[in-house]
C-alpha positions in Angstrom: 0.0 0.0 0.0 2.7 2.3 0.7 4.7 1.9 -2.5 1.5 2.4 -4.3 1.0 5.8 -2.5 4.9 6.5 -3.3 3.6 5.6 -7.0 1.0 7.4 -7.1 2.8 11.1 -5.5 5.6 10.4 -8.0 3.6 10.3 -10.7 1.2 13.0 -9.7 4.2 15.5 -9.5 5.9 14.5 -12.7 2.1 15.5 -14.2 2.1 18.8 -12.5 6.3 19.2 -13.8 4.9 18.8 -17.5 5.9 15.2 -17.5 3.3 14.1 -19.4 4.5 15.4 -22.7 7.6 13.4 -22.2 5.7 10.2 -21.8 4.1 11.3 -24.7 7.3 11.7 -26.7 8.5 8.5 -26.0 5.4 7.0 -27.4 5.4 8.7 -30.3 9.3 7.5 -30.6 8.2 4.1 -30.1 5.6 4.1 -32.3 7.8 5.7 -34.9 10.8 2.8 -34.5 8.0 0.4 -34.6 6.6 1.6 -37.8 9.6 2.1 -39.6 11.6 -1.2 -38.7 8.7 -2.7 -41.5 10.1 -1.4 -44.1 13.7 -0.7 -43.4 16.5 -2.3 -40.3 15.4 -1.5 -37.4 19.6 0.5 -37.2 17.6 2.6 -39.4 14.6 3.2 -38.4 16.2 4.2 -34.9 18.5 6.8 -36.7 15.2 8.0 -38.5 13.2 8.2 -35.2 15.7 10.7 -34.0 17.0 12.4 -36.6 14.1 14.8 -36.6 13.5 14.8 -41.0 10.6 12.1 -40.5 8.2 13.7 -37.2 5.3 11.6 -37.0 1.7 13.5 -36.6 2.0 13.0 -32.8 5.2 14.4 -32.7 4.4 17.4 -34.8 1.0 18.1 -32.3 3.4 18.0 -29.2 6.2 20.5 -30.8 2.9 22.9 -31.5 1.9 22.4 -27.9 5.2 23.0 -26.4 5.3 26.3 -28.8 1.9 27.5 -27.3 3.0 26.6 -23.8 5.8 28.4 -24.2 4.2 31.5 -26.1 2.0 31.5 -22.8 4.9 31.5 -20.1 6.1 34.9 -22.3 3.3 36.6 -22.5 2.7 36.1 -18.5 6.0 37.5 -18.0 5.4 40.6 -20.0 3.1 42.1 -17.7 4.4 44.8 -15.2 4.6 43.4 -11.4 3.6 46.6 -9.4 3.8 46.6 -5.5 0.9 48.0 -4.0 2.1 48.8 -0.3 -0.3 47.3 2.1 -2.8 49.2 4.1 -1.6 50.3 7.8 -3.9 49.5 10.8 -3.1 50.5 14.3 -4.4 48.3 16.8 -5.5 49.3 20.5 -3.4 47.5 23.6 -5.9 45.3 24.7 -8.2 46.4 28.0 -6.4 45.0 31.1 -9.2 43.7 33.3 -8.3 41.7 36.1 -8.2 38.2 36.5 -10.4 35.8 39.0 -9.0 32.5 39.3 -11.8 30.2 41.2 -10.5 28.9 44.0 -8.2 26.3 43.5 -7.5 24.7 47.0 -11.0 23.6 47.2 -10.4 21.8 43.8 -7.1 19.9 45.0 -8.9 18.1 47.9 -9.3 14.5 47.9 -12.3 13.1 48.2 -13.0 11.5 52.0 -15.6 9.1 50.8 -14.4 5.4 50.1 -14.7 3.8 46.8 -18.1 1.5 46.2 -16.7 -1.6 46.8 -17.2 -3.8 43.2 -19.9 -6.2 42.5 -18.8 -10.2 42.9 -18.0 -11.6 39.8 -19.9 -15.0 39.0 -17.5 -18.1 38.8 
């Protein structure tokens, strides 16, 4: 159950990190070597996978949402951070009224009763 949970944190923060555009990648990459190992080596279809002159329709729709991710991260940055100094309050010392503590010796007595003595347990 723990490792599960570990699984589960890891894989929630690689999500929030933008990891899942990497997983995509490397299914697109597999999906690419797989499809081009039919009709040439598989040597070659790895150097066309990477080589970047053959990008595959997924790969082509992640590069245009990278772009667009990134266009957004610059356009955020382009606005003007102003400080606004916070508003000032002045607080009153609070009212010193005095204190009444019960009385605590009475509380700290024992008790001069005895205990009820328990009920006999059947055998």
């Amino acid at each position: 159950m723990r490792r599960l949970t570990h699984l589960i944190v890891l894989v929630a923060f690689a999500f929030s990190c933008g990891g899942q555009w990497y997983a995509l990648q490397c299914v697109a990459w597999v999906k690419m070597i797989h499809d081009y190992s039919q009709t040439v080596p598989v040597a070659q279809a790895v150097a066309m996978t990477f080589s970047g002159q053959y990008p595959c329709p997924i790969c082509k729709a992640l590069a245009e949402k990278k772009n667009s991710d990134q266009q957004k991260a610059l356009t955020l940055e382009k606005y003007d951070k102003k400080f606004t100094a916070p508003l000032a309050i002045t607080l009153a010392p609070p009212s010193s009224a005095p204190l009444h503590y019960g009385d605590s010796l009475t509380s700290l007595q024992g008790r001069t009763e005895t205990p009820p003595t328990p009920p006999p347990r059947p055998a």
